[in-house]
PABA-130613 format. One record per residue (C-alpha): x, y, z; residue number from 0; residue in three letters. Coordinates in steps of 0.05 Angstrom, whole numbers. Example, Ala and Ser with C-alpha at 12.3 -4.5 7.8 and 13.67 -1.06 7.14 Angstrom:
# residues 2
+--------+--------+--------+-----+------+
:     px :     py :     pz :  nr : rest :
+--------+--------+--------+-----+------+
:    246 :    -90 :    156 :   0 :  ALA :
:    273 :    -21 :    143 :   1 :  SER :
+--------+--------+--------+-----+------+
This chain:
# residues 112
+--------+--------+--------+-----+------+
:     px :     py :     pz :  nr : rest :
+--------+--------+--------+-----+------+
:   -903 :  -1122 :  -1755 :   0 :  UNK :
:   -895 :  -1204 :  -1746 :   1 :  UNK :
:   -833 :  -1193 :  -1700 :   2 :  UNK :
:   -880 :  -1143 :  -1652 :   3 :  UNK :
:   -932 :  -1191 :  -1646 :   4 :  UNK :
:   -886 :  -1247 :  -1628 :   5 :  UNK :
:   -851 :  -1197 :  -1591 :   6 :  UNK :
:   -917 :  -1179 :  -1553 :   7 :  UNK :
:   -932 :  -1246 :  -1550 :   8 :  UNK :
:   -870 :  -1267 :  -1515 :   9 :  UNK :
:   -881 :  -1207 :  -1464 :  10 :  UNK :
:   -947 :  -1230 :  -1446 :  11 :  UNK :
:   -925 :  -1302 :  -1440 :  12 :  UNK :
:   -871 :  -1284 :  -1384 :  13 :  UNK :
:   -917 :  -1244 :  -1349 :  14 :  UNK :
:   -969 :  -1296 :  -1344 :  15 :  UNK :
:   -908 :  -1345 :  -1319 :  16 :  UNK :
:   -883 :  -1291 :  -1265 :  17 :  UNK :
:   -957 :  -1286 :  -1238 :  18 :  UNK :
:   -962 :  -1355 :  -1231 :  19 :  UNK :
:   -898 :  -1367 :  -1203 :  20 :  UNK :
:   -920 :  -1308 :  -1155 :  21 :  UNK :
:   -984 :  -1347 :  -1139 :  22 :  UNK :
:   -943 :  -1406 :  -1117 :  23 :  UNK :
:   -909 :  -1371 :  -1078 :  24 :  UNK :
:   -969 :  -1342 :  -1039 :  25 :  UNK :
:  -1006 :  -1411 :  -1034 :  26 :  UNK :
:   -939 :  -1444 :   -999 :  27 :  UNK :
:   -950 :  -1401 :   -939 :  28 :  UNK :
:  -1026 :  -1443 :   -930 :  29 :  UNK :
:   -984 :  -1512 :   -938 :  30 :  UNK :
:   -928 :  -1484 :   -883 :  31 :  UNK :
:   -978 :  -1519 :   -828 :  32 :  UNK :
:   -971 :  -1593 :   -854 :  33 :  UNK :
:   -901 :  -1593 :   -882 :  34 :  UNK :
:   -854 :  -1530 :   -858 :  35 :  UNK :
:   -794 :  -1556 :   -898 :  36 :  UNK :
:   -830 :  -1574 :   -964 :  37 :  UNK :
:   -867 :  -1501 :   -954 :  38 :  UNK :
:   -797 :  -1475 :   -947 :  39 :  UNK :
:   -763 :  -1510 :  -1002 :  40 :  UNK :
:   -817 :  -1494 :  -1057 :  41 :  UNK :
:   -808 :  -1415 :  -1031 :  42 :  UNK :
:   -732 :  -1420 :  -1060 :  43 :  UNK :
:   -758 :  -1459 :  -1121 :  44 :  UNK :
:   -814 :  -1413 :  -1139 :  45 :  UNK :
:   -754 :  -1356 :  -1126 :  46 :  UNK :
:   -709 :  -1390 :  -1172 :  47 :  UNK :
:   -754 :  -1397 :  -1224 :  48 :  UNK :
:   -777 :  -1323 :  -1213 :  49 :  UNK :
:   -713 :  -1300 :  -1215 :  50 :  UNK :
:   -703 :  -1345 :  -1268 :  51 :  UNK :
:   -758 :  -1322 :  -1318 :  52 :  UNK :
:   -747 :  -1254 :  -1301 :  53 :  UNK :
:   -689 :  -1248 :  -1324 :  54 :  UNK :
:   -695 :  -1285 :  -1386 :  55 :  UNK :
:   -731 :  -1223 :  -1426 :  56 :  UNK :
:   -681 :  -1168 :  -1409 :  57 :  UNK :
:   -612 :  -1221 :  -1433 :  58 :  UNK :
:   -652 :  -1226 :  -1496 :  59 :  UNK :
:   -674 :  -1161 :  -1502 :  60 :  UNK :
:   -605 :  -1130 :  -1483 :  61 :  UNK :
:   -572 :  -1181 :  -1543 :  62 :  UNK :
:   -615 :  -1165 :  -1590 :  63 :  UNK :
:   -603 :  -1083 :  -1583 :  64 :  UNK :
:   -531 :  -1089 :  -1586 :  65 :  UNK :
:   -534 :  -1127 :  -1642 :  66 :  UNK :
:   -579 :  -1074 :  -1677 :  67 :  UNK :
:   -543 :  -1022 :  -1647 :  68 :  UNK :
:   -475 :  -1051 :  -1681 :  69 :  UNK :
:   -516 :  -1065 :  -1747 :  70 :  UNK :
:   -536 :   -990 :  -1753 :  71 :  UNK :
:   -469 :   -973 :  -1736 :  72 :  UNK :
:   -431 :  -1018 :  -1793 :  73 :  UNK :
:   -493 :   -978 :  -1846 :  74 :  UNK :
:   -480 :   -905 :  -1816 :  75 :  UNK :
:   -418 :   -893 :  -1774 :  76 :  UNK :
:   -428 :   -818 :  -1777 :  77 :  UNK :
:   -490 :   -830 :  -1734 :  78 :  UNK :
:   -448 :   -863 :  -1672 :  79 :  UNK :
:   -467 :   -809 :  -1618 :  80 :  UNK :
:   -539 :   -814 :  -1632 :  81 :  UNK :
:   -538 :   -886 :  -1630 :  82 :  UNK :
:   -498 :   -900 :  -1570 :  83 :  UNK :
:   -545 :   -849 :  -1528 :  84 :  UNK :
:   -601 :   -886 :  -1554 :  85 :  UNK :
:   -578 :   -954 :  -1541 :  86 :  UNK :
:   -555 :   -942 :  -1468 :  87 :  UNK :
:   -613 :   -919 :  -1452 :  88 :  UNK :
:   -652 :   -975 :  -1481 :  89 :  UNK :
:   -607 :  -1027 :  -1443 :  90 :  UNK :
:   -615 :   -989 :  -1384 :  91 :  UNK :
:   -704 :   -988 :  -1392 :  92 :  UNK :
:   -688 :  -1069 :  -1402 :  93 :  UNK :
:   -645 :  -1070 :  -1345 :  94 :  UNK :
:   -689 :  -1037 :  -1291 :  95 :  UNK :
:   -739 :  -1106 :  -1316 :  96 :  UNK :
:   -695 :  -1155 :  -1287 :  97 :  UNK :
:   -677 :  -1107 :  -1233 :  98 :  UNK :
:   -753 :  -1106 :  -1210 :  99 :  UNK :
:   -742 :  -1185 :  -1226 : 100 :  UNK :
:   -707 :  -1188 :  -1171 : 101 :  UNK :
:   -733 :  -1151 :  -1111 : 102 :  UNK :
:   -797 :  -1197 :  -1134 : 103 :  UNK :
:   -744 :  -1259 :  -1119 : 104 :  UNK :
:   -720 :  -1222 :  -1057 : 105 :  UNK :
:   -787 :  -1213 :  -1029 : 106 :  UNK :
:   -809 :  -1286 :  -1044 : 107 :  UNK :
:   -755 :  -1313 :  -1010 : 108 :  UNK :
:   -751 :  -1266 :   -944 : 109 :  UNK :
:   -817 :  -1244 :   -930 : 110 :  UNK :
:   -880 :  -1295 :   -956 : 111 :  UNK :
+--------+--------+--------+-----+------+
């Protein structure tokens, strides 16, 4: 129950950072008037950091279900099918996160 909470936590933290960084990517198109290359410049930063922060929950979320995944394995070997099918697709749910990550990156670089 502590480790969801943290978890949840954590989840909402990083979403609050990717709106923001999202945000500061919008207001840089109002700034492109006085200073095109500083506008510019901060697009790739607030890209980076997207890119950056998106990624961060799916590496750690990925780690921490192959570890389980060989934890359960070492305590019930019999159960390997079951567990593999379960963990791939987990990995692959995690995956499509920093997938959508970065089209978000994508888009703040190329189009605003």
């Amino acid at each position: 129950m502590k480790f969801a909470r943290r978890s949840m936590a954590t989840v909402g933290l990083a979403g609050a950072m990717f709106l923001l960084v999202a945000g500061v990517a919008a207001a840089q198109t109002v700034a492109a008037a006085d200073n095109a290359e500083t506008a510019k410049s901060m697009k790739y930063i607030a890209a980076a950091i997207a890119m950056g922060l998106g990624s961060l929950g799916p590496a750690i979320g990925i780690g921490m279900l192959g570890g389980k995944a060989m934890e359960a394995l070492g305590r019930n070997p019999e159960a390997a099918g079951a567990i593999q099918t379960n963990m791939i697709l987990a990995v692959a749910f995690a995956e499509a996160i920093g997938i959508y990550a970065l089209v978000v990156a994508i888009l703040i670089g190329f189009v605003f």
